[in-house]
N, C-alpha and C positions, 0 to 999 in steps of 0.2 A: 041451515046451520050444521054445524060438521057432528055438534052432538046428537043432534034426534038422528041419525047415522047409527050408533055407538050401542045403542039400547037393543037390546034381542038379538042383533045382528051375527048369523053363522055363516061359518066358510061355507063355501062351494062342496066343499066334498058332504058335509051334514055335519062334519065334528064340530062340536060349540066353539067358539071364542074364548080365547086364554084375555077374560079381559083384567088389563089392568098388567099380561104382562106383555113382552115384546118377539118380535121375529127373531132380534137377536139373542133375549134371552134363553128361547129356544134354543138355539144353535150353541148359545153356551153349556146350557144342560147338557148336547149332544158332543161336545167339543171334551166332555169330562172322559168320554168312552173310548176316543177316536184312541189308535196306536201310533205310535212317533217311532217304532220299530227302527224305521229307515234313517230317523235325526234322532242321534245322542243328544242326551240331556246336558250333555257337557260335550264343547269341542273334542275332537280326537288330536288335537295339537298342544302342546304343554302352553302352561299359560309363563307369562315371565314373571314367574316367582323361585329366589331363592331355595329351591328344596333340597341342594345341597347341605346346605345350614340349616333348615328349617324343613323336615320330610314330611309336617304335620301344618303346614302352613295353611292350607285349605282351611282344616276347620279350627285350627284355631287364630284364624286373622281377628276374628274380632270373639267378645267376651258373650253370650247367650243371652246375659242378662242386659246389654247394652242393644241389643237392637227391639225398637218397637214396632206393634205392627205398624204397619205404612212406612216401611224403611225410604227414604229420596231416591235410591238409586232406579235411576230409568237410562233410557238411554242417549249419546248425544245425540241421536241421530233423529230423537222424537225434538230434542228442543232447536236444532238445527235440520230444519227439513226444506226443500226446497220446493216453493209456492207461487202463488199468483195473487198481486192485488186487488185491493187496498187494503185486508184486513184478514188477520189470521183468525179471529174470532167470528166473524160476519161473514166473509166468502171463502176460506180456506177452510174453514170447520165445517160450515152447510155444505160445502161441495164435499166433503170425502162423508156425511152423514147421509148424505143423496145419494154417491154410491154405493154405500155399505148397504141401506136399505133396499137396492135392486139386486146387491149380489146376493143375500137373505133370501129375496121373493126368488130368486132363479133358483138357491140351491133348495128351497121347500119346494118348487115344480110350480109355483103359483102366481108368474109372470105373465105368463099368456092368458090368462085368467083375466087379467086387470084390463078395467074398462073405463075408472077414473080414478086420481090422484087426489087429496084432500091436503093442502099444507098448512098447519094454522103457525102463525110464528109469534114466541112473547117475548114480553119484555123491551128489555137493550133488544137485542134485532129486529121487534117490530117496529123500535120508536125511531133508529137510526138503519135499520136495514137498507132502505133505499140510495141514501147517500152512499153505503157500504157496497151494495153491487151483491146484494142478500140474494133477490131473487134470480140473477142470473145464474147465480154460483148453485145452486138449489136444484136450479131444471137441468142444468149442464151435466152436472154430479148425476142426476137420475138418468140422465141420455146413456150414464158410462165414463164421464171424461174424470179424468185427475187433477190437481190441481198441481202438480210434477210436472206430468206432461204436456199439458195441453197446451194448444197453442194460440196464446196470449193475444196476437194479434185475430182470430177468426169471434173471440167474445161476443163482439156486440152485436156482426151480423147474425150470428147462428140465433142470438135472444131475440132479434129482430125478428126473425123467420117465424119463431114460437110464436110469439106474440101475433104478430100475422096470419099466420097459417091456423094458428089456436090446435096444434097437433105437438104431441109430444115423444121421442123415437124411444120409449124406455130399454138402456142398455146397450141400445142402438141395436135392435131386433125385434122390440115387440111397439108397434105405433098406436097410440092411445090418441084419443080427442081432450087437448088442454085450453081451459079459459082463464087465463088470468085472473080477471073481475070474479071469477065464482068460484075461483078453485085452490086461492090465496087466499090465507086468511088473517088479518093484523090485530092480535089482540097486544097493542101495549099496555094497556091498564092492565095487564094479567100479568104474572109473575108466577111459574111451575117453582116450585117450592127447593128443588134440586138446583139448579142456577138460574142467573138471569137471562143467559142466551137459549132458550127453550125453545123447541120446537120438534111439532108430532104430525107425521106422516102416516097416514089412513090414506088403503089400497081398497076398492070396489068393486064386484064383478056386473055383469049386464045386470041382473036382478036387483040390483044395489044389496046387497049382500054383504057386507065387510068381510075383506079375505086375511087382512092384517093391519096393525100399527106399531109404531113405535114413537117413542119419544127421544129425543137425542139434544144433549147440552154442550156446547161449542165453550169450555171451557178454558179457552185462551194459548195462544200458540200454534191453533191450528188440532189440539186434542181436542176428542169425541166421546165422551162416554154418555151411558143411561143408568138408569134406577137401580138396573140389577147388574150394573155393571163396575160402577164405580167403586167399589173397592179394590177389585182386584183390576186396575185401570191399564194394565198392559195390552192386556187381549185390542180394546178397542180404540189404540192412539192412534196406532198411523198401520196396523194391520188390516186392513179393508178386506181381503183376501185373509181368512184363519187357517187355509189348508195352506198355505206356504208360508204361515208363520212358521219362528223357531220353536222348537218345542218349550224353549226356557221365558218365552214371552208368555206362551199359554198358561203355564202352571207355576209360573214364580211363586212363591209362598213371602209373607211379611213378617216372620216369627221365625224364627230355631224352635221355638217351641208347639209350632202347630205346623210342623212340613205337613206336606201331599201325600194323600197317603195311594195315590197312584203315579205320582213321580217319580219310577224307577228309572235306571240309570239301566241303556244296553249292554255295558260295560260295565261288568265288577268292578274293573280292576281301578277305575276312574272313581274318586269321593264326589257323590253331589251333597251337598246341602240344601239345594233347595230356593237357595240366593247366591246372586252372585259374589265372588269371593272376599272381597270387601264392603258388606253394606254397612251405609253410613245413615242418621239421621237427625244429626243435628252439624255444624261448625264444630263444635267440642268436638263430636267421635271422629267427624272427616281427621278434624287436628290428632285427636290422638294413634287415630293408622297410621298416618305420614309419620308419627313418632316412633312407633313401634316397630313399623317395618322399614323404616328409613326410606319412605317414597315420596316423588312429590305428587303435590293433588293431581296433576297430569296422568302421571304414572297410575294412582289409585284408579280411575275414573275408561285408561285405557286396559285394563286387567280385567274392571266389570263389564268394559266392551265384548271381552273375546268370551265368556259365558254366555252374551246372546249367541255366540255362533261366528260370530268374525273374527279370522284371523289378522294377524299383524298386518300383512298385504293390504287387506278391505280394507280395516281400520283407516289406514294409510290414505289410500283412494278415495274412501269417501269423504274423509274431511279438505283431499287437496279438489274436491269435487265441489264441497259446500263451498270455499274456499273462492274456487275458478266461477262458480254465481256470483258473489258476493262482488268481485273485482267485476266482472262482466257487468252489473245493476250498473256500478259508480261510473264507467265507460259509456254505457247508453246514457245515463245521466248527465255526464258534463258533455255529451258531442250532441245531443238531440239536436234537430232542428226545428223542432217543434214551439210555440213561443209560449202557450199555455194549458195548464193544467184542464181537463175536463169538467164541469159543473157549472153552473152559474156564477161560483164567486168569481169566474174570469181570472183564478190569479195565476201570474205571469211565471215561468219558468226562471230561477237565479242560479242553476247551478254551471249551466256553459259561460254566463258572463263572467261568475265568480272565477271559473279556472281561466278561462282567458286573461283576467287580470292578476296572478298569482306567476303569469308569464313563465311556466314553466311545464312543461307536461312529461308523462311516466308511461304513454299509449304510443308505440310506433304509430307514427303516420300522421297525428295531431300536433305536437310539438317536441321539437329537440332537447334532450336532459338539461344542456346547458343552456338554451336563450337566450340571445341579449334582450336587453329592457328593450320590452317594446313600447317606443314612442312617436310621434310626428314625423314622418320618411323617413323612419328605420326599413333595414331590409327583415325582411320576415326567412326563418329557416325555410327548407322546401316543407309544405305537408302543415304547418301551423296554421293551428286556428288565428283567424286576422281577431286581431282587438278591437273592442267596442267604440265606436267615435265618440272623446266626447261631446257635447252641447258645444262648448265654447268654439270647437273646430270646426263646428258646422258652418257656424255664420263667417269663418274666413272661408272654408271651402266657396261657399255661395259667393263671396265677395268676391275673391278671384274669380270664381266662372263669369262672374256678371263683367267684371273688368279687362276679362282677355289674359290675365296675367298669370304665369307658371312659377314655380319654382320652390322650393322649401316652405312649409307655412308654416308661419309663429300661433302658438296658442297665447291668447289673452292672460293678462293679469287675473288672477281668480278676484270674486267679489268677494269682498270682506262685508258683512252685515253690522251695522250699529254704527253709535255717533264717535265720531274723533274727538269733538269737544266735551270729554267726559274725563271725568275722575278714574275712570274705568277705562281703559281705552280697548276695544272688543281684538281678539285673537284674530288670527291672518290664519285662513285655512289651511293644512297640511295633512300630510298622509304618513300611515304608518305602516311598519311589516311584520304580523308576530304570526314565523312560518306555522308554530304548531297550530295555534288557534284558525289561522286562516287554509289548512288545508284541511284539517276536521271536520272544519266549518261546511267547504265547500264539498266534501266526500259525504259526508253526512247527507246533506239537503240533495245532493243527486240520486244516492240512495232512495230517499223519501219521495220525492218527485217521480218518480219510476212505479214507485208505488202507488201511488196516489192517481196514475193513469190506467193504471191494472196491470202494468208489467212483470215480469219474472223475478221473484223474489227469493228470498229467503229468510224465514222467521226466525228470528235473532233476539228475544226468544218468541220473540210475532213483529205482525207485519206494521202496524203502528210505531213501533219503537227498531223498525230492522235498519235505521239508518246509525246507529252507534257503533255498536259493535265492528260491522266491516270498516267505519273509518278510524278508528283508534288502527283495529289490525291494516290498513292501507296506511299508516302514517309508519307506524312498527318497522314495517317491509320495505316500505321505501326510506325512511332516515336514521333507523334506527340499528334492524337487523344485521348481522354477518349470515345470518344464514337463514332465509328465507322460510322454508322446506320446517324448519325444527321450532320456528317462531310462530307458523301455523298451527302446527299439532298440540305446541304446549298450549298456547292463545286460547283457543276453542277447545281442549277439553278440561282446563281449569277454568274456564269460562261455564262452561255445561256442568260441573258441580256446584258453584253458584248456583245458576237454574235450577237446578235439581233442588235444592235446599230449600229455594222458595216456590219451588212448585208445592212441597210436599208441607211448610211452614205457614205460608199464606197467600197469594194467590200471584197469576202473572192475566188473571183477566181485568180489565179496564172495567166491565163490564158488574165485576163484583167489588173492586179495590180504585177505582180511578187510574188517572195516569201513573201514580207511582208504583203499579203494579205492570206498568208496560216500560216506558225512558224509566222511571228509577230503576227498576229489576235491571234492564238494559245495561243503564249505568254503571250496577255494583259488578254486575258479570265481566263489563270490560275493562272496570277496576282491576278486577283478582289479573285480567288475562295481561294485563299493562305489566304489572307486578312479578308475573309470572316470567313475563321474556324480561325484566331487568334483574332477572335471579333473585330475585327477594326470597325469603324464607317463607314455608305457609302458613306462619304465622301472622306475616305479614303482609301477605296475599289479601287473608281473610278481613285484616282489618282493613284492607284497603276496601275492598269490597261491601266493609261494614260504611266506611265513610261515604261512598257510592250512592246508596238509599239512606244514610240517615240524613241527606240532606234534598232527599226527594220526598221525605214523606209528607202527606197531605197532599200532594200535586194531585188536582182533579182532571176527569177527563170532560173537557163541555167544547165538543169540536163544533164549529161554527157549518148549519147544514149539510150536520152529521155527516161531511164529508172528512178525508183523513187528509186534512189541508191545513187548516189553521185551527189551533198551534201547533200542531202535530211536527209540520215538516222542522219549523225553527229550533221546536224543542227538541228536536233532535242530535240538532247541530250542536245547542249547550249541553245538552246530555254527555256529548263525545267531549267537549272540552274539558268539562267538570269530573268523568272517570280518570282522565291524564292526571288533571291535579289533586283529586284523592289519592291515585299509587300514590303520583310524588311524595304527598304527604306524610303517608303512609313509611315510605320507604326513609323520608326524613325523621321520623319520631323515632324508628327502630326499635320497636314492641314497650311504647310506653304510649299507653292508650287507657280508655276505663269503660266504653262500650264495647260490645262483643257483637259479633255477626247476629249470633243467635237470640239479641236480646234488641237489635234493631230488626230481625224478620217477627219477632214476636208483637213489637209496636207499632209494623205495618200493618198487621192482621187487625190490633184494634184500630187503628186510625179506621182502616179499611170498612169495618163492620158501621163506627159512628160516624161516617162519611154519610151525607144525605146522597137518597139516589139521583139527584139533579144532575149531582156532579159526576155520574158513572155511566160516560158513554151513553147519555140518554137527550143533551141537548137542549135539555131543558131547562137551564140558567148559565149564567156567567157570561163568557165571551157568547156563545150562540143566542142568548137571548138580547144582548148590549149590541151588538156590530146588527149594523143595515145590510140586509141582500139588496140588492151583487152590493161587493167593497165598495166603496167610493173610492180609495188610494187598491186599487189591484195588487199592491205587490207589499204591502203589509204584511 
């Protein structure tokens, strides 16, 4: 057992065990010292504000008494980061918390040291881990790999190897002996008192000697924090490496009234405060900077950008970067030739049938903008995906081969079901075309499916819920925009204040809130961002965005063997249709409304807390306990 480990145990060198606290907190202690000499606390490039008119706008954007600690303002780049499936919470969080921990042991010297690895996992990732691709993401992370970069397709052999070989390459420099069976530990009856995605890594020397641990919570979207970490939560989102963080992630303060008192500025002549120049922490104050300075949430959201250190250029690139994932996921999605999903439940791949029959495609080389209907010996453009046969054409195909005979086939009368000699006489089958729903529908679930095999994602604002967001913005761009490029930028980072709000208001983990803290959070963000590209006001933004989740709350997460399958993928597709006709709504009422953003993130947080833990990504009622392994109907 990992605990009789824990008791007495000194490092290698003779100095006692910091127990109880971590490698990283260590490093944070040490992080308090380092000099940022080389990085300004503040860009050396003006930010785009007004100081013409306004020479004092730094500090006075917002009032002292209006910001409280734990301002929202993070960055978009933590709630839009680009990953790997199925889950931002379960293999995207374990893999950069596996890394962080060997960059730790490297920069204490106490790598090569290490003789075995101890991983106990609770909770949510011990009960649904498996389904989730927990342990792969874990060992990977500790080899060294990212969950950015790595490459998606090499996953399963490398876990293969481990598993096999029972060698582990830490860092991919120092080679340890790893057992699976003895060296993973599942405690889901256990819950670490900090989150429900818990899990504590205990390093060994030959003597068994404990050299260190730590505990780390995969708190949704892909964020990492610990015990001694989580207030000041910047340090450990998505900085794995602290020496090449920006200096204004290290030391951000959450108060006007209790700045840093070693956060000087290399530059006089530059005001720092301490936060970035707009912090916001509720819907209210976001709304009333947009008033004050006359910006819109885009604008507010891109200003607290370039205080971590990015200029307008980066800014720029990285979001046409999130951006060029996002459209790439939906592309692998609807061309795969793959027919189904990974896991036992066998279920079947819909997102290449669905664009097939949509008869239109936006990918050079799949299908032509304009199309003709494809039907029965139509000619196909050059490079189009061929359409699905249906049933009914089959059995003339066969009939003719059997009979020798060529030439144009007729498809059958459809069957009509029920009696003709009724009072009721039963409907004649027919088909319908509602373009928004059906291409949402269909971007959405390619998204999802992408996911759901371990592909290249992006957490939107994670990986369960990453198929909304891109297709609301893939319908935008394609029927709606003039201008691509500026429907991007506003999209996703009036999108990413949303996020923010309910990062910092109530949760975006499954894991502590259910689904409505994944598709609902989803939904509201590509509310505001829908809103956003039809010029709406941010007044109007927000209530869109209120309408977004007030009509997800309560949504549970109970994924059928805890895979990110079903509901997940369908729910995503309603997700993306249900943010469209919020804006709309939204945009139709024209600021006559009676719920406030900030008074539905507050009644997700209780749903959230009286929600039984059944329902929280643990698998243990609802659909996952109701439906038979494997489907019977696969494509359910």
């Amino acid at each position: 057992m990992l605990s009789c480990y824990l008791r007495g145990a000194v490092q290698a060198t003779g100095r006692r065990v910091f127990h109880g606290a971590s490698t990283s907190a260590i490093l944070s202690r040490r992080s308090r010292n380092l000099s940022y000499s080389s990085v300004p606390r503040y860009p050396t490039d003006n930010l785009s504000l007004n100081k013409a008119t306004e020479p004092d706008a730094l500090d006075a954007s917002i009032d002292a008494e209006t910001v409280q600690p734990g301002h929202a303002v993070i960055s978009t780049f933590d709630l839009f980061s680009i990953g790997v499936g199925p889950s931002s919470s379960h293999t995207v969080g374990p893999m950069r918390a596996g890394k962080i921990f060997i960059a730790d042991l490297q920069e204490l010297g106490l790598l090569g040291k290490v003789k075995t690895i101890k991983i106990a996992l609770y909770g949510s990732l011990a009960a649904t881990g498996k389904g989730h691709h927990t342990p792969q993401a874990i060992l990977l992370g500790l080899e060294g790999s990212d969950p950015e970069t790595i490459d998606t397709g090499t996953i399963p052999s490398r876990y293969e190897a481990i598993l096999a070989n029972k060698t582990l390459h830490l860092g991919g420099k120092h080679r340890i002996t790893y057992d699976m069976d003895r060296d993973m530990l599942w405690r889901w009856d256990q819950v670490l008192k900090t989150h429900p995605n818990g899990m504590r890594f205990s390093c060994f020397n030959e003597d068994g000697d404990l050299l260190a641990t730590n505990e780390y919570f995969s708190v949704g979207g892909g964020f990492v924090v610990n015990d001694k970490t989580k207030v000041d939560e910047n340090l450990f989102y998505k900085g794995v490496d602290k020496s090449v963080v920006h200096g204004a992630r290290l030391h951000q303060t959450h108060s006007l009234s209790e700045p840093e008192i070693d956060a000087v500025s290399t530059d006089q002549n530059i005001p720092d405060p301490g936060h970035p120049p707009y912090p916001f922490e509720s819907g209210n104050s976001l709304l009333a900077l947009t008033k004050k300075h006359n910006l819109t949430i885009a604008q507010i959201v891109h200003d607290n950008e370039r205080y971590f250190g990015l200029s307008e250029v980066e800014i720029h690139q990285k979001l046409m970067r999130i951006w060029s994932v996002m459209d790439e996921c939906i592309r692998t999605g609807v061309t795969t030739a793959e027919q189904t999903l990974p896991g036992r439940l066998g279920l079947r791949r819909r997102a290449p049938m669905l664009y097939r029959r949509l008869m239109r495609g936006f990918y050079p080389g799949i299908a032509m903008p304009h199309a003709p209907m494809i039907g029965p010996g139509s000619a196909l453009p050059a490079g189009a995906i061929e359409p699905p046969e249906p049933s009914e054409l089959l059995a003339n195909v066969n009939a003719n081969k059997d009979s020798g005979t060529t030439g144009k086939l007729t498809p059958r009368a459809p069957w009509v079901m029920g009696s003709f000699d009724h009072a009721v006489l039963p409907m004649p089958p027919r088909k319908t075309m509602i373009p928004a729903v059906d291409f949402l529908s269909c971007y959405a679930i390619a998204v999802n499916e992408v996911n759901a095999s371990g592909g290249r994602i992006v957490t939107s604002p994670t990986n369960g819920a990453a198929g909304v967001i891109p297709a609301v913005l893939k319908y935008i761009i394609e029927f709606v925009s003039d201008d691509p490029e500026k429907s991007i930028t506003t999209f996703l980072l009036t999108a990413s204040a949303v996020g923010m709000l309910f990062k910092r208001g109530s949760t975006i983990s499954a894991a502590e809130g259910g689904c409505q803290a994944e598709v609902g959070v989803a939904c509201s963000m590509a509310s505001a961002g829908f809103a956003a590209c039809m010029g709406a006001s941010p007044e109007t933004v927000l209530q869109a965005a209120e309408i977004g989740i007030e009509h997800n709350l309560g949504l549970t997460c109970d994924p059928i063997d805890g895979l990110v399958q079903v509901p997940c993928i369908e729910r995503n597709s309603l997700g993306a249709v249900k943010a469209v006709t919020a804006a709309q709504l939204s945009m139709a009422s024209d600021g006559v409304y009676r719920v406030t953003l900030d008074e539905a993130i507050e009644a997700m947080r209780l749903t959230a807390a009286d929600m039984s833990v059944k329902y929280k990504e643990t698998s243990l009622s609802g659909l996952a306990t109701t439906v038979r392994i494997p489907l019977s109907v696969p494509a359910c």
